[in-house]
C-alpha positions in Angstrom: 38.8 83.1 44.3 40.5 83.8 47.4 40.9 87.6 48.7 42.8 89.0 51.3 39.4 91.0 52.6 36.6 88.7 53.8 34.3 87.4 51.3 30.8 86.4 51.2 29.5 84.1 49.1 26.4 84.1 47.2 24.0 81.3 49.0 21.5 79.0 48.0 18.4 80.1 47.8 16.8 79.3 51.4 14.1 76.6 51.1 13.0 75.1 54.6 14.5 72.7 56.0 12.6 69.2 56.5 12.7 66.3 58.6 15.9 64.2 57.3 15.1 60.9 56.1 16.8 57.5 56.1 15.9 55.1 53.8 15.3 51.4 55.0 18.4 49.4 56.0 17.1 46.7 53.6 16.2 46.8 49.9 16.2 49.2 47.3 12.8 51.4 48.6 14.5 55.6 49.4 12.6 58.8 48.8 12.5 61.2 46.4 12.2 64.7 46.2 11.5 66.9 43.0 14.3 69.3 42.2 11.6 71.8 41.5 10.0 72.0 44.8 13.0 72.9 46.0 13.6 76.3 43.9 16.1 74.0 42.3 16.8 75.6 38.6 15.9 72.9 37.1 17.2 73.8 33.5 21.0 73.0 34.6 20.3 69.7 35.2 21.0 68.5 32.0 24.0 70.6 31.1 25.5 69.1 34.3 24.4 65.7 32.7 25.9 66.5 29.8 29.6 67.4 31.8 29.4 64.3 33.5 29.1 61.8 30.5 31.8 63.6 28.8 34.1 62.9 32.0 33.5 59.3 31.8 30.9 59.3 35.0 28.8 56.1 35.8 26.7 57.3 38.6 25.8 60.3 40.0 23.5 61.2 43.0 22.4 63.8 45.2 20.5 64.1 48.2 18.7 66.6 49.8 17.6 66.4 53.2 18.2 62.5 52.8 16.1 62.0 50.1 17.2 61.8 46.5 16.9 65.2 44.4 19.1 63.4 41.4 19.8 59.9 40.5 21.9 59.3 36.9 23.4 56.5 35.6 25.4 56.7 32.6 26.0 53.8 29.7 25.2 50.4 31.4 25.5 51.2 34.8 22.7 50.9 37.1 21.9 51.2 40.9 22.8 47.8 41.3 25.8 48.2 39.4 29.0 47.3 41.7 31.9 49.6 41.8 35.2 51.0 43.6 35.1 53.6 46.0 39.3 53.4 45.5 40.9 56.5 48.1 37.3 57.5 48.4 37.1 54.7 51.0 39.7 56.1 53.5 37.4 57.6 54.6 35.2 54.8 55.8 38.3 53.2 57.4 38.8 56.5 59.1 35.1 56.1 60.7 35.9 52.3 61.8 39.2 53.7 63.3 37.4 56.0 65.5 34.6 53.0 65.6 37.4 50.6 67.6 38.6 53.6 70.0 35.4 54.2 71.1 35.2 50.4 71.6 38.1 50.5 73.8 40.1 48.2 71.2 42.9 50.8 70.2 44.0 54.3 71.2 45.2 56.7 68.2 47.8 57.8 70.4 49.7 54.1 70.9 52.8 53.2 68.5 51.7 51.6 65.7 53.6 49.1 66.2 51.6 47.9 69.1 48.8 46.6 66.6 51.2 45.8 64.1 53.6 44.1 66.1 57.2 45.4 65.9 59.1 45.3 62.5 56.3 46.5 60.3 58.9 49.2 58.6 62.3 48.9 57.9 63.0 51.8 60.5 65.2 51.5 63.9 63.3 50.0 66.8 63.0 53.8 67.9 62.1 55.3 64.9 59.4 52.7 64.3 58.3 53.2 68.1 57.6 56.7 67.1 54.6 56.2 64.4 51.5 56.2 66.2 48.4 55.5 64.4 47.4 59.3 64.4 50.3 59.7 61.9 48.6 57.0 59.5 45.4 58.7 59.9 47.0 62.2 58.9 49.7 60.6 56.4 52.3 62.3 59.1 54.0 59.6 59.4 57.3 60.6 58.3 58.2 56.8 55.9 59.9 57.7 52.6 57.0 58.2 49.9 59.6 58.4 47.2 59.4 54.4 45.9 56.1 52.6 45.4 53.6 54.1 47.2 51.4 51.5 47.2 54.0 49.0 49.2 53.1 47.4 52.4 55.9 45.1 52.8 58.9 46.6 55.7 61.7 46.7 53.5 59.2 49.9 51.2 58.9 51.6 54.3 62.0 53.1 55.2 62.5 56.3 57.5 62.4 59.7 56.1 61.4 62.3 58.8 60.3 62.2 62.2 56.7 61.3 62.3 54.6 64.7 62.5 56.4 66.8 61.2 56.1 66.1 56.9 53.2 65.8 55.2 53.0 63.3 52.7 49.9 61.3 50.6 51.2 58.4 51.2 48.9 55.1 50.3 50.9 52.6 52.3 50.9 53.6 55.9 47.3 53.9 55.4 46.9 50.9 54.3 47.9 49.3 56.9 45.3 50.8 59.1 43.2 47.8 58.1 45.7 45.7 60.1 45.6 47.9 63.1 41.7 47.3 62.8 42.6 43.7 62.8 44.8 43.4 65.0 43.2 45.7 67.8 39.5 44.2 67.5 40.8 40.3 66.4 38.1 40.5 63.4 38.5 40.5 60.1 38.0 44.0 58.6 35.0 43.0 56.3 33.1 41.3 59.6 34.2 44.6 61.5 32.3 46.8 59.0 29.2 44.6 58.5 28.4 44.7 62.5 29.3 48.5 63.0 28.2 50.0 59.6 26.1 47.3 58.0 23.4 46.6 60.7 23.0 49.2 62.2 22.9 52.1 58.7 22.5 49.3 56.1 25.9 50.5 54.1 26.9 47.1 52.0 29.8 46.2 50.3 32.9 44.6 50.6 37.0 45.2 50.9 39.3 43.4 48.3 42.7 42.7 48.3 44.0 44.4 45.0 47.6 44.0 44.8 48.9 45.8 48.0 45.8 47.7 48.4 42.6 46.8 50.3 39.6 48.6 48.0 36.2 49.1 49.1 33.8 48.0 46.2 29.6 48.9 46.8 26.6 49.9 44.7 26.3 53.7 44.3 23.7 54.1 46.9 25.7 52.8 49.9 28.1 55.7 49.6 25.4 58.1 49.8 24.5 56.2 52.9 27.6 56.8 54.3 27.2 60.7 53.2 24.2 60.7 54.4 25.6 59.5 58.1 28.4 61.6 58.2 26.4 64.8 57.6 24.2 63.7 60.8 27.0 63.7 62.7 27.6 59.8 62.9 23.4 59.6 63.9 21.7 57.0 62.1 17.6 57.9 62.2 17.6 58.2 66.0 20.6 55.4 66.3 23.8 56.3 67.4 26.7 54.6 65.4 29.6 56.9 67.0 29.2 58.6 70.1 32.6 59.6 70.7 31.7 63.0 69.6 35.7 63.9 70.5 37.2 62.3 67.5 34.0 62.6 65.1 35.2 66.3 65.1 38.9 66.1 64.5 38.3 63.7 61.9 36.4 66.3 60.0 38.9 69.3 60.7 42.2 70.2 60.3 44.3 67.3 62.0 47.9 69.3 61.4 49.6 72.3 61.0 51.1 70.8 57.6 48.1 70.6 55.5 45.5 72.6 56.9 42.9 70.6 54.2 43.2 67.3 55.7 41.5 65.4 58.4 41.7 62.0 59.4 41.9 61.0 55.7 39.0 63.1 54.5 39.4 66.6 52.6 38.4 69.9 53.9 37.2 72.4 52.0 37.2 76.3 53.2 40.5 76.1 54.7 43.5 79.0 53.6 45.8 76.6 51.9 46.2 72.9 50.5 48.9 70.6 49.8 48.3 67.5 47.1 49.5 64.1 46.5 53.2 63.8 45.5 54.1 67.4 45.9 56.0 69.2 49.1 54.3 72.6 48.5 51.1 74.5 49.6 49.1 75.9 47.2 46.9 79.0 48.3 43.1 79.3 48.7 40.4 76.7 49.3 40.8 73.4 48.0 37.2 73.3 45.9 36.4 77.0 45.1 33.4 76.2 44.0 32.4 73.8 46.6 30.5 74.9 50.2 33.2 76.3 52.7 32.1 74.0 54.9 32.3 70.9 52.8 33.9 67.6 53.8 35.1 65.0 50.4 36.1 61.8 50.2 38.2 61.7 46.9 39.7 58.6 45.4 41.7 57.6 41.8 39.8 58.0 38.6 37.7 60.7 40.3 35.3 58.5 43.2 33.4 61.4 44.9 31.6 61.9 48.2 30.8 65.2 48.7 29.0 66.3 52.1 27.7 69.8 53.2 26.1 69.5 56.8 24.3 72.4 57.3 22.5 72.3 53.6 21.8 69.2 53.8 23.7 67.9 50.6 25.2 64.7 49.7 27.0 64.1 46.0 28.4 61.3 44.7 30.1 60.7 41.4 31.2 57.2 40.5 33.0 56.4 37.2 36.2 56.1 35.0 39.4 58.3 34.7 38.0 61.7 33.3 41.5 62.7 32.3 42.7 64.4 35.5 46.2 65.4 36.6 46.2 64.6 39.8 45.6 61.2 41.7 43.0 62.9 43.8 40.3 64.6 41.3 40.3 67.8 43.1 39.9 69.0 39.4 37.0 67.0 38.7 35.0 67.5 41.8 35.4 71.2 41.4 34.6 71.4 37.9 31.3 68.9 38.8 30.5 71.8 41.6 30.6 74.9 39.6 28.0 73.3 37.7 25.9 71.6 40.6 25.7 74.9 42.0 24.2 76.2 38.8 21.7 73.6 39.8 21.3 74.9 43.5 20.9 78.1 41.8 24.3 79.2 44.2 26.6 79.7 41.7 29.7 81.0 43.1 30.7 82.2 40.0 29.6 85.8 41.8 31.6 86.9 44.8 31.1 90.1 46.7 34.1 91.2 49.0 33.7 93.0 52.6 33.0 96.3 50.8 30.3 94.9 48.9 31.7 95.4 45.7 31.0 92.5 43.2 33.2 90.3 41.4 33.0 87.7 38.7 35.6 85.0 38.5 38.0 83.8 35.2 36.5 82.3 32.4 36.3 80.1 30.0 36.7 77.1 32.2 38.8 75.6 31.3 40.9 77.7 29.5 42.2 77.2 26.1 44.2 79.9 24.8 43.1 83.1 26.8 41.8 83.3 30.3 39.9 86.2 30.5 39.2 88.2 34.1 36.7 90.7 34.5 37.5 92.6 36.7 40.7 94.1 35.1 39.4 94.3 31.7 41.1 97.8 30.6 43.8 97.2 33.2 47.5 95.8 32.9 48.1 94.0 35.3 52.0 92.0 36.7 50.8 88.8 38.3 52.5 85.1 39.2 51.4 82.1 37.7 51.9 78.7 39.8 51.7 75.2 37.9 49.9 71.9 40.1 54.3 70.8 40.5 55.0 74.2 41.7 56.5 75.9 39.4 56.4 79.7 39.1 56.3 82.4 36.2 55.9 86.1 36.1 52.8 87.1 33.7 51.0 89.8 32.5 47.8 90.7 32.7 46.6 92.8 29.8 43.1 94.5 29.2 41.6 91.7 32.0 43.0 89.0 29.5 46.1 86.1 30.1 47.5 84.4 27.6 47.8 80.5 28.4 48.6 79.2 25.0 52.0 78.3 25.8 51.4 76.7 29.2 50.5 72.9 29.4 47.1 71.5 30.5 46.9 71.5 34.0 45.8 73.5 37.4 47.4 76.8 38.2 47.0 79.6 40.6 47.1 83.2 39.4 48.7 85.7 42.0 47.0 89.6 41.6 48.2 92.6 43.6 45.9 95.6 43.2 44.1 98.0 45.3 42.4 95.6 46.7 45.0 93.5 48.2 46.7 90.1 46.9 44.1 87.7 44.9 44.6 84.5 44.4 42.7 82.6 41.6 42.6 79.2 40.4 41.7 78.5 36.9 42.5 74.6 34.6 43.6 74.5 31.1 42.6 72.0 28.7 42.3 71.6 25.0 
């Protein structure tokens, strides 16, 4: 829910905090660390099992403090399993972007063009000259995204705006980051990654060409490596893989005025607004509801997960097949998977209090079916405005607390309140 009036959400419970541990850079040995002794509530695990296997999951994993808390497989898979990390793994080529700058290779400020080499779009030599490769890493750059999005070659990538100024998800700019890798540093992307993020945090795996895209395929353990180094701060037990602070930071913040939930192609959560793939609109509120505020995601197709909360000490991962969502980026999915993890944590944020203490619960059933039903105007009436994932908008009403959302098709949607209170914005999914 997202209130005009400062909110304070209810926290985990405080357990203290231990040394963070790294597992070896070789083999398959990592800690563990019962659920229980961590005033975990234990009797939510399987429930949130339960969610997963229904939403097509393969793996799922959690670590607390660096060591694993939970560790599920699901059908055949196993820890040695291989699979996709798909636009999860943006964010590693964000890392290796930052990785080559500190190196002195590259400087997100030059043209693309200079690592690319000119006519890499079908723009003028001046509109081309434009593009930096800040604009690729904050899918600014201002090429049509109207045709194939997936489409390297020049004559897809044709001139829209003026870089910087539209905000656009975008595949193919990106893409070609792994070319500005190349071309800046002179190795091959997959060499690049095994000396900077291999040796040194033992994170394996490998990028394959599939079709115009270059996917990042690993066992389910190496992305929690990779969690588990971005939430120390690019610090790998005592080692440190990026010291350029500097860009560390803006690749974990707001990188734009445009989409105030994106970074240097990872997701912020606990921002005011969000835009998503394939739409030219901002929707209200945090991006996960029920994630952390302070949560970082890598998201990718078919709902790949990397979830990171610093200051708790959290990484999540979900691996697996496409749980039916209606986006390309499972923002669905992951918040759905966090409602009931913090069950778990025993932090459900399904309890909200705002600045004058006074106590709120949030919609429910969720999803909805056919009535969504809100507590806290139960024997109210209530005018509201109801706003689909594609933008559309209908005036509702709100009677006795409950909404009627037979007639409206599956889907996300934001539910606009004005009350005493101020203006309330809630998000609720419904599915049948």
């Amino acid at each position: 829910m997202k209130l005009i009036a400062p909110l304070l959400l209810v926290l985990p419970i405080s357990v203290s905090a231990q040394e963070t541990y790294f597992p070896p850079l070789l083999g398959n040995t990592w800690e563990t660390v019962d659920p229980a002794s961590l005033g975990w509530c234990t009797d939510s695990i399987q429930p949130l099992f339960d969610f997963l296997d229904a939403s097509n999951s393969r793996a799922f994993i959690v670590l607390k403090d660096g060591r694993i808390a939970i560790e599920h497989y699901f059908g055949t898979f196993t820890q040695d399993s291989l699979w996709y990390w798909a636009s999860a793994g943006k964010s590693l080529t964000a890392f290796l972007v930052g990785k080559a700058q500190e190196e002195g290779y590259l400087n997100i400020n030059d043209p693309s063009s200079d690592y690319l080499g000119a006519g890499w779009t079908n723009c003028s030599p001046a509109q081309e000259g434009a593009i930096t490769v800040r604009h690729q890493l904050t899918m600014t750059t201002g090429l049509d995204d109207g045709g194939d999005v997936d489409c390297t070659d020049p004559i897809c990538l044709n001139y829209l705006a003026d870089p910087g100024t539209r905000w656009a998800y975008h595949n193919a700019p990106y893409t070609l980051l792994d070319g500005v890798i190349e071309g800046a540093t002179g190795q091959n992307l997959n060499a690049y990654l095994f000396s900077k993020l291999s040796l040194t945090t033992g994170l394996q795996g490998v990028y394959v060409h599939v079709d115009y895209n270059n996917v990042f395929f690993s066992k389910p353990r190496m992305m929690a490596r990779y969690g588990l180094l971005i939430q120390e701060q690019g610090i790998w037990n005592g080692t440190t893989v990026m010291s350029d602070a500097g860009y560390f930071q803006d690749m974990l913040t707001p990188s734009q005025g445009l989409n105030q939930s994106y970074g240097y192609l990872w997701w912020l959560n606990g921002q005011s607004s969000f835009m998503v793939p394939g739409l030219q609109f901002q929707f209200p509120g945090m991006l996960l509801p029920n994630e952390p505020a302070e949560a970082v995601n890598a998201l990718g197709k078919n709902g790949q997960i990397l979830s990171v909360v610093p200051s708790q000490g959290l990484v999540m991962v979900r691996m697996g097949d496409d749980p039916g969502s209606v986006v390309p980026v499972p923002f669905l999915l992951a918040d759905e998977i966090w409602a009931r993890l913090s069950h778990v944590l025993c932090s459900s944020t399904a309890v909200v209090e705002t600045g004058t203490g006074e106590r709120l619960l949030l919609p429910y059933p969720v999803p909805a079916s056919e009535h969504l039903t809100i507590p806290q105007l139960i024997g109210r009436r209530s005018a509201a405005t109801l706003t689909a994932v594609d933008g559309r908008t209908w005036p509702v009403v709100v009677k006795d607390g409950v909404l009627d959302v037979s007639r409206f098709a599956e889907g996300a949607y934001w539910l606009r309140l004005e009350s005493e209170r101020g203006i309330e914005t809630l998000r609720f999914q419904v599915a049948r």
